[in-house]
C-alpha positions in Angstrom: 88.4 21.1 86.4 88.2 18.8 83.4 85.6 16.4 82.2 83.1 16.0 83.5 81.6 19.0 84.3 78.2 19.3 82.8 76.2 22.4 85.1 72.9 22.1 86.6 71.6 25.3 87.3 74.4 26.4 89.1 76.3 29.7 87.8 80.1 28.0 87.8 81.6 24.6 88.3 81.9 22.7 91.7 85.4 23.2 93.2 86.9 21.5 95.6 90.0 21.9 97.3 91.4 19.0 100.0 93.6 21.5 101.9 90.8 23.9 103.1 88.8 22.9 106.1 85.6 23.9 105.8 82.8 24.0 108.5 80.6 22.0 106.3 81.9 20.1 103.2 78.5 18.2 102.0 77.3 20.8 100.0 80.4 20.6 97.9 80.0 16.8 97.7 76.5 16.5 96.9 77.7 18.6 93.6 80.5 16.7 93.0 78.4 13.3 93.0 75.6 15.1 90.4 77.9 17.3 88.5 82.0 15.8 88.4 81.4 11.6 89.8 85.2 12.1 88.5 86.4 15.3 89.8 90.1 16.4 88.2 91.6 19.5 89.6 95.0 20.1 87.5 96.0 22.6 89.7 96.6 20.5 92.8 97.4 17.2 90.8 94.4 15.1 92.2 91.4 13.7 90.6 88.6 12.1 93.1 86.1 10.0 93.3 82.9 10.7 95.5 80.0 8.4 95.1 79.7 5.3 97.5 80.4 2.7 94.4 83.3 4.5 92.6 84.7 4.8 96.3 84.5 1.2 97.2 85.9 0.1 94.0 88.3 2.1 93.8 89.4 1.2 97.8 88.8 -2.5 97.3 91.6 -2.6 94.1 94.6 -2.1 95.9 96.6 -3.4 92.8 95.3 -0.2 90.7 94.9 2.7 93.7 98.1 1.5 95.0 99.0 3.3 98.8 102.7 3.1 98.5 103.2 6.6 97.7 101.3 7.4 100.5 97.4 8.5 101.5 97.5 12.0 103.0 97.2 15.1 100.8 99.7 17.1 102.3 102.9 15.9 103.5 101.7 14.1 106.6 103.6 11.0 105.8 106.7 13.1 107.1 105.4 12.1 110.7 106.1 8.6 110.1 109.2 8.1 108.5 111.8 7.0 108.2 109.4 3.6 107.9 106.3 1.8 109.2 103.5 3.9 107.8 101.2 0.7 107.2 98.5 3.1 105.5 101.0 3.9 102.9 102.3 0.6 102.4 100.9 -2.3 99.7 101.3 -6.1 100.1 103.7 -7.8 100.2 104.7 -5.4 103.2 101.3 -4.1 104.3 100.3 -7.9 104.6 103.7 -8.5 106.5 103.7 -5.2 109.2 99.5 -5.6 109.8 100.2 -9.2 110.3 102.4 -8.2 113.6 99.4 -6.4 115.1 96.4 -8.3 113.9 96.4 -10.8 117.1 96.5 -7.6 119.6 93.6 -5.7 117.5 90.9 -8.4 117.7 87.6 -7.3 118.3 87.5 -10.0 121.7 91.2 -9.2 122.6 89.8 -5.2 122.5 86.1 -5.8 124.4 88.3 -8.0 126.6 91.6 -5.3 127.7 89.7 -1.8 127.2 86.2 -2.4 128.4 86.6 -2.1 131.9 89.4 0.4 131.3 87.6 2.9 129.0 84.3 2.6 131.7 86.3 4.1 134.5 88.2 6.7 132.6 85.4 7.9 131.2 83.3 8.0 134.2 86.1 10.1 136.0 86.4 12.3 132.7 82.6 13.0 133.2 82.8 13.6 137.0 84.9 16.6 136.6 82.4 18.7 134.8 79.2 17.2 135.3 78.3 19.5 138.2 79.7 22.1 136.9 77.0 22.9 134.3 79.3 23.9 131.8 82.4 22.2 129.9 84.2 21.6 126.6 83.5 18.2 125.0 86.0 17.9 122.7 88.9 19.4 125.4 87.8 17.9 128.3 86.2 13.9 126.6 86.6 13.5 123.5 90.3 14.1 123.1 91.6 13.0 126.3 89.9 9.9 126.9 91.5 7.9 123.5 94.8 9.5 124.2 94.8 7.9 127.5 94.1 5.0 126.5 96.4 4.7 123.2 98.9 6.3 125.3 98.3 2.9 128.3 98.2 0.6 125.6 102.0 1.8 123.7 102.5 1.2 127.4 103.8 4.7 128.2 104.0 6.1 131.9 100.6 7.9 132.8 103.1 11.2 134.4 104.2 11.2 130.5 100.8 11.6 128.9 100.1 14.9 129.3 103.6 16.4 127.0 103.1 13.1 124.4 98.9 14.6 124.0 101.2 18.1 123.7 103.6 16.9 121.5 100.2 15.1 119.3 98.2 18.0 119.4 101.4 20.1 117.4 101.7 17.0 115.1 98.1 18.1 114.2 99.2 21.7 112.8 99.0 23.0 109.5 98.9 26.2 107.3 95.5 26.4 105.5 96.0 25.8 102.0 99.6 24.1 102.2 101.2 21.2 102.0 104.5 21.7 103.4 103.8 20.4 107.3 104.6 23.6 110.2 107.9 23.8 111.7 105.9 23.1 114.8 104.6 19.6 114.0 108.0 18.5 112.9 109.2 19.6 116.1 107.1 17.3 117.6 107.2 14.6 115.7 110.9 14.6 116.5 109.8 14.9 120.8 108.0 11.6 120.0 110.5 9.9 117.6 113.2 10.3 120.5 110.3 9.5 123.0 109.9 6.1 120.8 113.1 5.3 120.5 114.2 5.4 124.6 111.2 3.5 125.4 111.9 0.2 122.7 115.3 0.5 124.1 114.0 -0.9 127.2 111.4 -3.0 126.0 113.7 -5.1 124.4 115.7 -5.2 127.9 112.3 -6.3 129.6 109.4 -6.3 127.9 106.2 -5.9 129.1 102.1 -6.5 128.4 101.7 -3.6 126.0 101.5 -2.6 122.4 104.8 -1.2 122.0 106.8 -4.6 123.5 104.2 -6.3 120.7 106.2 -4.7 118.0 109.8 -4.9 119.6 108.9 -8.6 119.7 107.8 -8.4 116.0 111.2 -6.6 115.4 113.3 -9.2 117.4 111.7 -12.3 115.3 112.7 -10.2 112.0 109.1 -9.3 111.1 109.4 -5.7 111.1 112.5 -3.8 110.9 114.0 -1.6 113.8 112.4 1.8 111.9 109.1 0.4 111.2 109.1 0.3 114.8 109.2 3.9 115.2 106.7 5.0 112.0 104.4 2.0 113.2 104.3 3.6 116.9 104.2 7.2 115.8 100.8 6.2 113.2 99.2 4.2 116.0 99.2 6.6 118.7 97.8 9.4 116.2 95.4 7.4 114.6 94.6 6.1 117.9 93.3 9.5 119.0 92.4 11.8 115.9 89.8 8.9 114.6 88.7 8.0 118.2 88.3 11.9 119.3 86.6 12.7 115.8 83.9 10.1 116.5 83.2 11.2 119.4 83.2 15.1 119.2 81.3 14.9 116.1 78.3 12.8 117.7 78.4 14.5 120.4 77.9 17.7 118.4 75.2 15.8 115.9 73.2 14.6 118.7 73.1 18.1 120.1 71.7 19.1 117.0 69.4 16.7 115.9 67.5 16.3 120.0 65.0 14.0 118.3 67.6 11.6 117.8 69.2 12.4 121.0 66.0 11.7 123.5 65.0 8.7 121.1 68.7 7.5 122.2 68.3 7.7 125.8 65.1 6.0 125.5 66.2 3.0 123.3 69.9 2.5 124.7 69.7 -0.7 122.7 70.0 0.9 119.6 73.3 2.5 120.4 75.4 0.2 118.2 73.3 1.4 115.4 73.5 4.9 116.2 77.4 4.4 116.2 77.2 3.3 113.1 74.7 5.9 112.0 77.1 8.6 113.3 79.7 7.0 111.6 78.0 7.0 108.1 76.7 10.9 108.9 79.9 12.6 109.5 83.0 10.5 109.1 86.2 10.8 111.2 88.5 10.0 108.7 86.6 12.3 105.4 89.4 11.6 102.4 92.4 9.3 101.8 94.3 9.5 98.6 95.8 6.8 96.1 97.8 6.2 93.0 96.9 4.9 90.4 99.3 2.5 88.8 97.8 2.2 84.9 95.7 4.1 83.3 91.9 4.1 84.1 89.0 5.0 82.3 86.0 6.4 84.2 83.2 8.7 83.4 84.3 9.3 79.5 87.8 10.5 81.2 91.2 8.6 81.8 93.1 9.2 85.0 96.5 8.4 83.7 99.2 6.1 85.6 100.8 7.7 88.1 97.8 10.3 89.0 96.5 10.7 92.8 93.1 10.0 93.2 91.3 11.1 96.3 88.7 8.6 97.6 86.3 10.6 99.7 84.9 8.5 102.2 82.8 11.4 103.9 81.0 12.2 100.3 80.8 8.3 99.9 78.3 7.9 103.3 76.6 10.3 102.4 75.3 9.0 98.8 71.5 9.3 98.2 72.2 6.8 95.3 72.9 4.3 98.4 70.5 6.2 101.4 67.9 7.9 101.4 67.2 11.5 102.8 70.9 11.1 103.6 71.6 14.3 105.1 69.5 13.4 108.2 70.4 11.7 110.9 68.5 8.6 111.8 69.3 6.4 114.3 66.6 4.0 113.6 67.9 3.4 109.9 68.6 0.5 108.3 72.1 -1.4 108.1 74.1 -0.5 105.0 77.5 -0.8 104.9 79.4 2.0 104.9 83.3 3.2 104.5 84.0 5.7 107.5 86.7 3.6 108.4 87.9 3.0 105.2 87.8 -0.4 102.5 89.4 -3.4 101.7 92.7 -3.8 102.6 93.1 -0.6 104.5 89.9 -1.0 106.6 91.2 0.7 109.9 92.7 -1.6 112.0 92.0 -0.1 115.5 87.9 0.8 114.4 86.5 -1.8 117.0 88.6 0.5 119.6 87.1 3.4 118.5 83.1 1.9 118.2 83.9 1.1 121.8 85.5 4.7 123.3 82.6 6.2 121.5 80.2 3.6 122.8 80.8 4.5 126.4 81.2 7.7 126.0 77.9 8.6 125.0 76.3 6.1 127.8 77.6 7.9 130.0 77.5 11.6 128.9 73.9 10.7 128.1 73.0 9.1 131.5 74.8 12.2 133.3 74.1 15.2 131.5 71.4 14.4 128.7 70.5 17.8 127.9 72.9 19.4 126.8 73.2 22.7 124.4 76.3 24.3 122.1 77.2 27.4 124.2 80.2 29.0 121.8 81.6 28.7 118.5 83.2 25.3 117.6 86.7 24.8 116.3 87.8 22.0 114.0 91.4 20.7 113.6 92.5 21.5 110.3 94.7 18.4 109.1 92.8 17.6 105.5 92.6 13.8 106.3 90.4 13.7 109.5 87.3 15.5 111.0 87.3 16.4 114.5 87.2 18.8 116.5 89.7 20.9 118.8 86.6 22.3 120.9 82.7 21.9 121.8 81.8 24.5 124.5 78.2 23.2 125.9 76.2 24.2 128.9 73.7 22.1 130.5 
């Protein structure tokens, strides 16, 4: 690690390392805030930022962290070629391909489509385990319920979703510690590219009401190319689940394990929008992004040079006691500050009002149904170093 690095009482430097999931990261990132603002790790070519202001800056300047290189820190972007990976895009054509879905992602034309939808799935989700008095949350809710519903909006067959959530959940593997995706998730990214492919064949024969005949229609007018199709499909039916499902199985988990916050909840349902946001802020879905930067950039008596990758880490970001107080404790009762779970600027994640609402429901109803609920087994987290969610949440009740 280079500058800075000044100690403070500890025995050796902070390290970090984006390709490890770890059970809990905020340790890490409370020392990277005090001790390296500027973190620089030579060895796997990234420098980061982790404070809530550097973050934002840094996310709002598109024109210096440029995305067009791409945002994961392994070789993720592999799922979304050959084109269409609007994360990893900059204007002129991030502006042009975002443009072609903003209509569709309103906030009023999401309420207005899912509401109903996402009420009745996850009631019938619940219903299978809730007299049970046992079941996995992340398995049996928290997963399945967004990749339903991504999976009805691209417009796909309901007998199909159960191999396209197989096919996801082997896009999802990695190797600890390397880049270089599986053999497994490419495997499956191929499954859904051929998937893709048959089914915008016959959208442009009849198209229909869903997200995938939105962009075949973009595609048709010569907005968006006939590959940005297939990257633009394969990024919004994973982000459509791995953010959802990592809202969802993480507050389910926090509000397990902070009760107080829990039974306050269920008392005061009308601060559930708050709490969302609260649960957002404590433990975000998406935890790091990464950027380039296109000149050079002094910060913190250092100069990233042009050309670096520079990790913004949102997760480290929310959790800033420069910006919140006692911020390692949940309170759902806090008040409003803005924070980047969902990303900044440009990149703010198209599909988050989707993902407020899933989560929304979901905990109205797990909490009306079975409000007392305990952690019965270990945990297991997915291990892609972008997002934070988790694969399963045993829990008796």
């Amino acid at each position: 690690m280079t500058a800075p690095d000044t100690l403070t009482g500890h025995e050796a430097p902070v390290h970090w390392d984006p390709l490890i999931v770890v059970d809990d990261p905020y340790p890490v990132f409370r020392r990277m805030r005090d001790e390296a603002p500027l973190y620089h790790d030579a060895d796997r070519g990234i420098w980061a930022f982790s404070r809530f202001e550097d973050v934002q800056g840094a996310a709002r300047d598109w024109e210096t962290f440029s995305s067009r290189e791409g945002n994961d820190h392994d070789d993720g972007y592999q799922l979304f070629q050959p084109a269409g990976d609007v994360a990893g895009m900059d204007p002129p054509d991030h502006s042009r391909l975002r443009g072609a879905l903003r209509r569709a992602f309103s906030p009023s034309a999401i309420k207005t489509r899912f509401e109903p939808a996402v009420r009745v799935k996850a009631r019938r989700l619940v219903d299978r385990f809730a007299d049970q008095g046992h079941a996995d949350l992340a398995r049996d809710l928290a997963r399945p319920l967004p990749g339903e519903m991504i999976c009805t909006w691209l417009g796909f067959p309901e007998e199909d979703h159960p191999q396209l959530l197989g096919w996801f959940g082997h896009m999802l593997d990695r190797v600890p510690g390397q880049k270089a995706l599986p053999s497994s998730a490419l495997e499956a990214r191929d499954h859904m590219h051929a998937y893709i492919r048959s089914a915008a064949a016959d959208r442009r024969v009849a198209p229909r009401d869903d997200l995938l005949s939105v962009l075949v229609g973009a595609a048709t007018e010569g907005t968006i190319s006939t590959d940005e199709i297939l990257g633009c499909s394969v990024l919004l039916f994973m982000a459509g689940i791995t953010t959802t499902s990592g809202l969802i199985s993480n507050s389910l988990l926090h509000l397990e394990r902070f009760p107080d916050q829990r039974d306050r909840l269920r008392r005061e349902p009308e601060r559930m929008p708050a709490a969302i946001e609260e649960l957002l802020r404590f433990d975000a879905p998406i935890q790091t992004l990464l950027r380039t930067a296109t000149r050079d950039v002094e910060s913190f008596e250092a100069v990233i040079p042009e050309g670096a990758h520079v990790s913004l880490i949102w997760a480290s970001a929310n959790r800033d006691e420069r910006r919140w107080p006692d911020p390692d404790r949940l309170d759902i009762a806090r008040a409003p500050e803005r924070h980047v779970a969902f990303g900044e600027g440009i990149h703010h994640c198209i599909g988050a009002p989707l993902a407020r609402l899933e989560a929304r429901i979901v905990l109205e109803e797990v909490l009306a149904r079975i409000p007392a609920y305990t952690v019965s087994g270990p945990i297991t987290r997915i291990t892609t170093p972008t997002d934070r969610a988790l694969e399963s949440l045993p829990v008796e009740f």
